[in-house]
N, C-alpha and C positions, 0 to 999 in steps of 0.2 A: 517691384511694388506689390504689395498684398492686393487678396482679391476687392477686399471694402473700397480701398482706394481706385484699385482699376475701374473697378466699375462707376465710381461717385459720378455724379452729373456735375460736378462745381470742381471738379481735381485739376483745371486748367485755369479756374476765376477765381479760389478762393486763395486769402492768405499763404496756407501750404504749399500753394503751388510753386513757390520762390523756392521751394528744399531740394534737394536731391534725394532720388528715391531712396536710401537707403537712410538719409536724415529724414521723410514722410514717415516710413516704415514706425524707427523706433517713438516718431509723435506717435503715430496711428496705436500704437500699443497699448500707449497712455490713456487711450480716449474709451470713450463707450458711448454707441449708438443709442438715440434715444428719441421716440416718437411720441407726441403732444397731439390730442386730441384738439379740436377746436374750442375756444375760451380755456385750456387748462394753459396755468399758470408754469411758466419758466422761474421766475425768480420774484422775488417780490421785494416791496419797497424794505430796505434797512436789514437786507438777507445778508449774515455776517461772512456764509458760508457759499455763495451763491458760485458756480462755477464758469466757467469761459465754454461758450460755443462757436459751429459755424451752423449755418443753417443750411442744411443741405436741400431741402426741398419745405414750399409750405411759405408762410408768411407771420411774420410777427409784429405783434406792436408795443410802444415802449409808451407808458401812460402813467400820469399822476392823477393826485385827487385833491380838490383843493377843498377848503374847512365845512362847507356844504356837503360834501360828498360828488361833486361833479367832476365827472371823470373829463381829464385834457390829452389827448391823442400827439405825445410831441416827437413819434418818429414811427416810419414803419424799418419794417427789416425785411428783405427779399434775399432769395437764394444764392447761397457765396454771402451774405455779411456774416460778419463777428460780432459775437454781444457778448458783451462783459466788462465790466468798469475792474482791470486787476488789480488797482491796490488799494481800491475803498469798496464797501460793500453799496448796494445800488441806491440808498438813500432815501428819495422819493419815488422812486419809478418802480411799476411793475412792468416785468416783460412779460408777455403772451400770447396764443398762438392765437391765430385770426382764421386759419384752416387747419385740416390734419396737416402738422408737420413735422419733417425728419431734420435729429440735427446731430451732429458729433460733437460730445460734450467732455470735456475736462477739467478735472482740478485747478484753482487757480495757481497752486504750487507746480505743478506741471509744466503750464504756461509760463511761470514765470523762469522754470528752469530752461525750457526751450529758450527764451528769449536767451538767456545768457549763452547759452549752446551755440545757438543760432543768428549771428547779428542781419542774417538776410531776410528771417522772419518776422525781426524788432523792426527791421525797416516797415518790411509790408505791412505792420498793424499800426506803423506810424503813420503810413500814405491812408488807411481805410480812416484811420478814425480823421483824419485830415480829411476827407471825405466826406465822411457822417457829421462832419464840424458845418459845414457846406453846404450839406443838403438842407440841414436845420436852418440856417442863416436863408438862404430861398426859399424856403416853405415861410418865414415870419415876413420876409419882404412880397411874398404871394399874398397873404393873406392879409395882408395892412395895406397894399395898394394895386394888388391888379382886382379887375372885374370879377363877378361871379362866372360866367363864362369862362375868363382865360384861366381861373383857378382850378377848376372843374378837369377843362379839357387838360390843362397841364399834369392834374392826378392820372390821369387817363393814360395821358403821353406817359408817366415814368413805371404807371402797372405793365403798358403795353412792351418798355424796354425791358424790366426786368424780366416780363414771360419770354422774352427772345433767346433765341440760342446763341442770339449772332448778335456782335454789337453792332455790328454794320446797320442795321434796319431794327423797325420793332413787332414785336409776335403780331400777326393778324388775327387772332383769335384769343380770349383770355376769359377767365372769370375775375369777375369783383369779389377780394380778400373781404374790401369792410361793406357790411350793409350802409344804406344810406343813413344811414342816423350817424352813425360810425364815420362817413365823409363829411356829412354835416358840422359833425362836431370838429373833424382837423381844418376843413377851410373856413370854421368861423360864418358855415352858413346855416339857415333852415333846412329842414327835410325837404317842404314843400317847394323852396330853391333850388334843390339838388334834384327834384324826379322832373322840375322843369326844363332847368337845362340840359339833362340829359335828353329832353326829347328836341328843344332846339338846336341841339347838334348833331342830332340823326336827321331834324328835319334838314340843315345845312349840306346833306353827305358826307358828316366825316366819319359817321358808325352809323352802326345797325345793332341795336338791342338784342337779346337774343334768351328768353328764358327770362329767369326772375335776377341774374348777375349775368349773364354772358355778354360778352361785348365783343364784334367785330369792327374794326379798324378801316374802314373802306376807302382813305382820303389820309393815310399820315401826313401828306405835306399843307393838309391843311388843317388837320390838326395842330400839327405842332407851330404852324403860324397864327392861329386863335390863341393857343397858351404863350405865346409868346418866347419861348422853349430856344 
């Protein structure tokens, strides 16, 4: 295994992981490292030429606009997903980075070579975007009938799994990727909803605030029974 990949933090959760070293290697070859500042743009909506990433470290979001100009927040991206629509170009959506992040990026020719190279990696991008099909479908049934509350803590619950190393349990410590305007906008609530329930649920004991984004976890099993999770 080359050194980029030994060392990766996702070389055990991301797609690739399905390869054999010496099938990672000649992907890794293909690819090139590449780091996004915070709001700089990955791809943009009707990018013909747009490439296939994984996201190595950092956080993303995939956002449209609708004829007003009001931006709609319809997915995040955490460390270890895959972004890339490979046989259309992204249409309405822009992707973008929500913190500094790192991500290893390739041609969509590439990807689509591997795929045929590789039917163990065509699987794995078939279970993620099964996946990402998933998440979407919960996040529109969150936000059309659970409570402000179970909405809220439930963002909380899936920042808190993705900062995890371990699936087993979730990070006790994390920062918030989206400002509150930013969560606002994906749970479909106000600002002034979102700074409130964050403190009815630090008043409950399930976090403790910490800075102007920090969030400590002090009660996951009651977090994740508020979100309903």
């Amino acid at each position: 295994m080359n050194l980029a990949c030994e060392s990766c933090p996702v070389k055990e959760t991301a797609a690739c992981s399905v390869l054999t070293e010496d099938e990672r290697d000649a992907l890794a070859a293909a690819g090139r490292t590449r780091t996004l500042k915070r709001d700089e743009m990955l791809f943009a909506a009707g990018d013909e030429d747009a490439a296939c990433a994984t996201l190595v470290s950092g956080a993303l979001k995939v956002s449209a606009y609708d004829q007003d100009g009001n931006e709609q927040i319809l997915a995040l991206v955490h460390p270890a997903g895959f972004i890339g629509e490979l046989f259309a170009p992204f249409a309405h959506h822009d992707v973008v980075a929500l913190t500094e992040s790192k991500l290893c990026t390739f041609a969509r020719g590439d990807i689509e070579r591997a795929i045929d190279d590789y039917p163990a990696l065509a699987r794995a991008l078939l279970r993620r975007s099964q996946e990402d099909l998933l998440a979407t479908r919960n996040l529109l049934e969150l936000t059309a009938h659970a409570s402000a509350e179970s909405r809220l803590a439930a963002l909380l619950h899936d920042f808190a799994a993705a900062a995890s190393q371990s699936s087993c349990h979730l990070a006790r410590e994390f920062e918030l990727p989206l400002t509150r305007g930013e969560i606002a906008n994906m749970l479909g609530l106000t600002i002034e909803t979102v700074s409130r329930k964050l403190g009815e649920l630090e008043d409950t004991g399930a976090i403790v605030r910490k800075g102007k984004r920090g969030i400590e976890i002090v009660d996951s099993a009651l977090l994740q029974d508020i979100s309903g999770r």
